[in-house]
C-alpha positions, 0 to 999 in steps of 0.5 A: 185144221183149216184156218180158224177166224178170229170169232171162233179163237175166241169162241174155243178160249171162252169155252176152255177158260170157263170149263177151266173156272167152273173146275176149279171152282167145283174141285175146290169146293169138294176138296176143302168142304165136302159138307158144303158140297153136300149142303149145295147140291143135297140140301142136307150134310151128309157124312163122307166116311169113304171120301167119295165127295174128294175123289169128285174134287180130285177128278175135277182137279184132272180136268182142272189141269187138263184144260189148262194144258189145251188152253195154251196148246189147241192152236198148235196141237188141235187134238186137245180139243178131242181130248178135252171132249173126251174128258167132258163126255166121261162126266156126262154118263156119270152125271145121268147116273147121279140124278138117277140114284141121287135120293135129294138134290137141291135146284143147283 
């Protein structure tokens, strides 16, 4: 990897350190109340019988760790970015699908 200035090191940390919030904050809600996941994004509580809304936290659980790795390890091991990406852009052909199919959502 070439040299990487200053601004860029903060600008990569700043992107990995809000992914890592934004999991977080995203698994933790969909682990601990699915209703309130449902209540945020459909406007409505709907049932969970198959647990669906935890498999979601305990995805962005992985991502969740997986981040917290590169955090600490990009600058030596450059690859984690890739893979951070990678992970990233599983979530964005699932995402289209779920706007799709998804019969109410809320703005959020």
């Amino acid at each position: 990897m070439s040299a990487i200035t200053s601004k860029q090191r903060f600008q990569i940390n700043w992107v990995l350190w809000n992914l890592v919030v934004l999991d977080l904050v995203l698994s933790a809600v969909c682990l601990v109340s699915p209703s309130l996941w449902m209540k945020i994004m459909h406007g409505a509580v709907v049932p969970d019988p198959n647990g669906m809304v935890r498999r979601v936290g305990a995805v962005w659980a992985a991502f969740l760790l997986l981040q917290l790795v590169a955090v600490f390890k990009w600058e030596k091991e450059p690859h984690w970015l890739v893979l951070i990406a990678g992970v990233r852009w599983t979530e964005l052909f699932s995402d289209w699908v779920y706007l799709g199919v998804a019969e109410q959502l809320t703005w959020f």
